[in-house]
C-alpha positions in Angstrom: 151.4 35.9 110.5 154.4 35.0 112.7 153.7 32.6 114.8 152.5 34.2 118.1 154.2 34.5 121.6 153.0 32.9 124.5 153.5 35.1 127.7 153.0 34.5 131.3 154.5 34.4 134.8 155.4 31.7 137.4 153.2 28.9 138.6 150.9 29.7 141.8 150.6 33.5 140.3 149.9 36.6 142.2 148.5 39.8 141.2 151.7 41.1 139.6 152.3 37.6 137.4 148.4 37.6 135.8 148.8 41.8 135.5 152.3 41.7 133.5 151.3 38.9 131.1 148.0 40.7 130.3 150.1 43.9 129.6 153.0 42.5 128.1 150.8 40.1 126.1 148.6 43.5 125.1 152.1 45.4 124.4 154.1 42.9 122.2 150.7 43.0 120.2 150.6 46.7 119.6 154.2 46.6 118.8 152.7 44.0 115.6 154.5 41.0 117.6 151.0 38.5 118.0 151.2 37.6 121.7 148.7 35.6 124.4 148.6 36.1 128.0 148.4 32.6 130.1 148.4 31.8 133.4 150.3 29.1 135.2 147.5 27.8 137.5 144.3 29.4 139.3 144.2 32.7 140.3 143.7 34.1 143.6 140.8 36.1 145.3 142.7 39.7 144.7 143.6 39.4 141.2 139.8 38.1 140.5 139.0 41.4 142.2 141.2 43.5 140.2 140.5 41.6 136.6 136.7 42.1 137.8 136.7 45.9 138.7 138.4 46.5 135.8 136.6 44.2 133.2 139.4 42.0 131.9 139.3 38.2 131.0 141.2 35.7 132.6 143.9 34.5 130.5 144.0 30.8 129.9 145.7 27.7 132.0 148.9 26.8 130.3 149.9 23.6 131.1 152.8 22.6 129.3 154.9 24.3 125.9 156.0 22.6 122.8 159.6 22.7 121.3 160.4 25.8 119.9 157.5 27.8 120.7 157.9 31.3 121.2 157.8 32.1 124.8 158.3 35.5 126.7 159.0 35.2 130.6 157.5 37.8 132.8 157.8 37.8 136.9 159.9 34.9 136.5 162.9 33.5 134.7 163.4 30.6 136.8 162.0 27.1 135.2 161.2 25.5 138.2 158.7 28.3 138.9 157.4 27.8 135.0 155.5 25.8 132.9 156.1 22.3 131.4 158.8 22.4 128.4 160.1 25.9 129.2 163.7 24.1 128.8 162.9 23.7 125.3 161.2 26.9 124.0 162.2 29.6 122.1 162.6 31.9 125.1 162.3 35.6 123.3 162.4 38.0 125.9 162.3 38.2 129.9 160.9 41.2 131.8 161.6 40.5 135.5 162.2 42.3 138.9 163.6 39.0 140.8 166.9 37.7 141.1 168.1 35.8 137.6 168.7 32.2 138.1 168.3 30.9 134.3 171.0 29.9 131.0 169.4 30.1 128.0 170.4 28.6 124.7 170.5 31.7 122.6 171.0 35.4 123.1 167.5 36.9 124.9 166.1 40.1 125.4 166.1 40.8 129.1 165.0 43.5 130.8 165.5 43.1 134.8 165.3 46.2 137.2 165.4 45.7 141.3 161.8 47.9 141.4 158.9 46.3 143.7 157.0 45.0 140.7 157.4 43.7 137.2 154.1 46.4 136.0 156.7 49.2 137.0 159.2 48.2 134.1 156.4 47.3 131.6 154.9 50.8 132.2 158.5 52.1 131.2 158.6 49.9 128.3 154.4 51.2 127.1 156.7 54.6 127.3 159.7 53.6 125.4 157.7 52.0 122.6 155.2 55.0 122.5 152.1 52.7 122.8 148.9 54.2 124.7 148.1 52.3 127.9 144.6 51.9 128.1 142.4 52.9 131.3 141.8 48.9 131.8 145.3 48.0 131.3 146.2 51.2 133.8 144.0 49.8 136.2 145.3 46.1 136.5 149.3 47.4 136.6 148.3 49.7 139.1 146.5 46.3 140.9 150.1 44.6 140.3 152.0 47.4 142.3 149.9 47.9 145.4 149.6 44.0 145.5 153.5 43.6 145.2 154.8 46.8 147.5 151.7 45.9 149.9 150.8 49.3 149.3 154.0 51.2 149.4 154.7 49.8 152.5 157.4 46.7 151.9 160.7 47.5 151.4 160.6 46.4 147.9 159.2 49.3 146.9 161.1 52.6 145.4 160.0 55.9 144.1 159.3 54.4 140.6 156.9 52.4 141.9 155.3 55.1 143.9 155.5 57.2 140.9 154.3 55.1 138.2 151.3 53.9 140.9 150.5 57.7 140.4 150.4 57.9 136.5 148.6 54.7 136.5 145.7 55.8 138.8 145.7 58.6 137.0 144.8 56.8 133.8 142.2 54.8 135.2 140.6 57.6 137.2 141.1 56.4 140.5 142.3 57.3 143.7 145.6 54.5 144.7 145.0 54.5 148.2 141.5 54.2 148.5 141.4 51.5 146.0 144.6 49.7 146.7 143.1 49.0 149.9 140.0 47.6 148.9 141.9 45.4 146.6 144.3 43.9 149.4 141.5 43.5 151.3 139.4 41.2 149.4 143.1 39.3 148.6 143.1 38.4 152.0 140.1 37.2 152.4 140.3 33.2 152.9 137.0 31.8 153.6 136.3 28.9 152.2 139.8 27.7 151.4 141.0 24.9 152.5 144.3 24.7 154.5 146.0 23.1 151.3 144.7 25.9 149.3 145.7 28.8 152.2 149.9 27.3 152.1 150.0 27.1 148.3 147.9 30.5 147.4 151.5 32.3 146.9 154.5 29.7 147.5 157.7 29.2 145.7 160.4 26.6 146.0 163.9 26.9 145.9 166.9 25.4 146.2 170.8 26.0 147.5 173.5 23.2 147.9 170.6 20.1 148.3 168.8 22.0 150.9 164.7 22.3 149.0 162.5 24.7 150.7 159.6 26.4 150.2 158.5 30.0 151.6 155.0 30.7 150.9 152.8 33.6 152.2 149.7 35.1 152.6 148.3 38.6 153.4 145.4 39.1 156.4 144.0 42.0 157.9 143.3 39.0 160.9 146.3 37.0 161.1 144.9 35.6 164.6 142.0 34.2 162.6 144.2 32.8 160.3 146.5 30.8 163.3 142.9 29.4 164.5 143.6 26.7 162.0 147.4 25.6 163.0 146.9 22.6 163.3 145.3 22.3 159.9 148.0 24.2 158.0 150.4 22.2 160.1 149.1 19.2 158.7 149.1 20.6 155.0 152.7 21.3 155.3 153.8 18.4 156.3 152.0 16.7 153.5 153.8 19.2 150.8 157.2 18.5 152.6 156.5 14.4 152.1 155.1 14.8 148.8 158.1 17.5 147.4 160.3 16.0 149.5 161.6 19.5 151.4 163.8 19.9 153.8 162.0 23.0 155.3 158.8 25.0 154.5 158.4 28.5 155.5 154.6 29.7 155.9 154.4 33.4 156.1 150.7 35.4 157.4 151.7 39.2 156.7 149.8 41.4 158.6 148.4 44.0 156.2 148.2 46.6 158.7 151.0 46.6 161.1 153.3 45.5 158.5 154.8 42.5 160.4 154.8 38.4 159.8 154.1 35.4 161.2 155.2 32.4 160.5 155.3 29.1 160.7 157.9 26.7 159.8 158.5 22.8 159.6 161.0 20.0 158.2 163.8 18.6 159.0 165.9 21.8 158.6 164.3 24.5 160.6 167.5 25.0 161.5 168.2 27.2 159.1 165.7 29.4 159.8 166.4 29.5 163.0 169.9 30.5 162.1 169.0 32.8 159.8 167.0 35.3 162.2 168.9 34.2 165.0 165.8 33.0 166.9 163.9 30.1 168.2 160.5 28.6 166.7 157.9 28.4 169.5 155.4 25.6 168.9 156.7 26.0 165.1 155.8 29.7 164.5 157.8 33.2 164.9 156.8 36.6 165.0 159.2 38.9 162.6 158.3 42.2 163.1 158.5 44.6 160.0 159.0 42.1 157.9 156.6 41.3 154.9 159.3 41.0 151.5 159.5 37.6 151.0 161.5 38.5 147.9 164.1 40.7 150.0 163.5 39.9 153.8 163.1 36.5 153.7 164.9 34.6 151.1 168.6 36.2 150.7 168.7 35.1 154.9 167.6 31.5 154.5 170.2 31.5 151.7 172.7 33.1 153.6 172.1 30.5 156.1 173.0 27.6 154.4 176.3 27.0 154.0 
């Protein structure tokens, strides 16, 4: 037996990052390519929900990979968003719907499409390779979409993923809207987190010309509730900033319902923020209205910003 592929997504994972290693992982080994789906770190509230409803296992922590082990990329191809090693590996294939920010050693397969959510492509590719998706596999793709397009509702979101949602449901024998609510629901559900575990639930770093920053986010159906604790996630940032030395951190609440952000944002280059939505921070925090991407509303203006 070849030796197998280890699949997973990026550190901190979401819905969609846990969902498209399980498939992918489940794919590559109906295809008679031996795969494993990992995770990069603990999962959150409404992908335990959606693993749960649908009766699949939590893949395994992944802490580092060896030289030369055979690695495919899903909802990520950037290494500093990966696991330990990732320089070195035998990167086979990458299935991604985010920007691509990555050299590789040798020739890869790469399959990258700007749809709302890496389960949209891999549904294509189930298709393409003429393997059966299974009810339980339907359901936690279908999980991956309504987490990534917040429903339908963020502007990353296009008639394939609508569409797909649709077949998917269909497998599983559920209605999308009733459920996908349900789901992001219990995802934003944050009792008993600390404010350490709130800001790093969903966060990514980046970098552009020495600026490091960080934009995480969270959904609530209550982002009042969430703000109660400021002072607390105030506090939390400012110890990532010191400890990852950032120049800025960006804390996004996206209000599930009306489909709008607010955020909060500290460091010494809040500038750029500030410049990027022409606006200024009031007692650290903005209201963006209609804004909940942080893929495609958030990130390409801080970029744009720095200069």
């Amino acid at each position: 037996m070849e030796n197998k592929n280890f699949v997973f997504g990026h550190k901190k994972p979401d819905t969609d990052s846990i969902a498209s290693a399980i498939s992918m992982a489940n794919l590559q080994t109906n295809i008679g390519s031996y795969s494993e789906s990992y995770r990069l770190g603990n999962i959150n509230r409404e992908t335990e929900y959606a693993l749960k409803t649908f009766g699949v296992k939590q893949p395994e922590l992944l802490e580092h990979v060896n030289e030369n082990d055979n690695v495919i990329m899903v909802d990520s191809n950037e290494f500093t968003q990966s696991v330990e090693g990732i320089e070195n590996a035998n990167i086979k294939m990458i299935v991604d719907h985010h920007r691509l920010n990555l050299q590789t050693t040798n020739p890869v397969f790469c399959m990258a499409e700007p749809v709302g959510c890496t389960s949209t492509i891999l549904y294509k590719l189930y298709k393409q390779n003429d393997i059966t998706i299974t009810p339980e596999m339907a359901g936690i793709m279908l999980s991956a979409i309504v987490s990534d397009t917040l429903l339908f509702k963020s502007p990353t979101c296009t008639d394939q993923d609508t569409f797909i949602a649709g077949k998917l449901s269909d497998i599983a024998g559920l209605d999308m809207y009733d459920y996908g609510y349900r789901l992001l629901k219990a995802g934003t559900n944050l009792d008993g987190y600390t404010a350490k575990e709130i800001i790093n639930t969903d966060s990514k770093p980046f970098e552009k010309e020495g600026i490091k920053f960080v934009i995480s986010q969270v959904n609530s159906a209550d982002v009042d509730s969430v703000f109660e604790k400021q002072n607390e996630l105030e506090t939390a940032i400012e110890n990532e900033i010191l400890l990852n030395n950032l120049d800025c951190y960006v804390f996004m609440v996206t209000d599930i319902l009306k489909a709008s952000s607010k955020v909060i944002v500290l460091g010494n280059r809040r500038d750029v923020f500030e410049k990027a939505y022409n606006t200024k921070l009031c007692n650290n925090t903005a209201i963006l209205e209609g804004v909940v991407s942080r893929k495609k509303q958030v990130l390409p203006k801080v970029l744009d910003a720095i200069n």
